[in-house]
C-alpha positions, 0 to 999 in steps of 0.5 A: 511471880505470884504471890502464891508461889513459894518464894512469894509466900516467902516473900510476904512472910519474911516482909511480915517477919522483919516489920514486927522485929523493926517495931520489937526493936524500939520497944527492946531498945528502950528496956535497955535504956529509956533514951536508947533508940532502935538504931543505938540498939543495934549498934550495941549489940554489934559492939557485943558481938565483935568485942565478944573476945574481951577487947573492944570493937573499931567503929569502921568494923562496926560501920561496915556490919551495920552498913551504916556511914561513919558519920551516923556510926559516930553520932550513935558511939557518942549517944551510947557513951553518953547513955553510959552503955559503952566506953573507949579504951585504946586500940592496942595495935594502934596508940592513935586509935580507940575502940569501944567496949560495953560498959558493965551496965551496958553488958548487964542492960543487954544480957536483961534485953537478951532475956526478955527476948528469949522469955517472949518467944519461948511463950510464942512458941509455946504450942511448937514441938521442940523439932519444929523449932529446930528446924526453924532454926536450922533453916533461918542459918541457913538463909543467914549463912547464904544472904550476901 
């Protein structure tokens, strides 16, 4: 396939794409926190995303939205513990369980990295019509929506 073919220009732009967001990820990362790595991020706002109905999220549920070992997924619960951003509270379908919830702090942390994120994109697209937008939008679901 030619680099020159849609999907090869979509390739190398999507290659493009995810490099910059991996560097981003470390300089947000430590927005919230200045002891808080790329990876401690990302398991952060997937604490947020499952905890999102008021309980908390399992580390194995977090494991497997992240694809990471249980083992790495416990060393990086333990840093964010320490860090102060995440708490453990009983699972209330299992006593012998425990989940994690964002600490106020950690929520707050987060909601202040959400929005430098948005303000430094929003200048980015600053020249971009609100329709484009849209559609970028519009289509990266569906390329999430449709990723296995």
């Amino acid at each position: 396939m030619s680099p020159q073919s849609p999907l090869g220009e979509l390739e190398v732009e999507l290659t493009r794409l995810l490099r910059r967001a991996r560097s981003s990820q470390h300089r947000i990362a430590s927005e919230v926190h200045p002891d808080l790595d790329a990876s401690g991020y990302a398991v952060l706002v997937t604490v947020r995303d499952l905890a999102a109905a008021g309980g908390g999220a399992r580390g194995g549920d977090i494991s497997e939205v992240l694809g990471l070992h249980k083992s790495t997924m416990s060393r990086n619960l333990a840093v964010l513990e320490e860090l102060g951003l995440i708490e453990r509270i009983p699972d209330p379908l299992d006593a012998r369980a425990r989940q994690v919830r964002l600490t106020p702090e950690g929520d707050e942390a987060l909601d202040r990295s959400f929005q430098g994120r948005r303000e430094r994109l929003r200048q980015q697209l600053t020249t971009w019509e609100t329709p484009d937008i849209a559609e970028l939008a519009r289509l990266l679901r569906l390329l999430n929506d449709t990723a296995g």
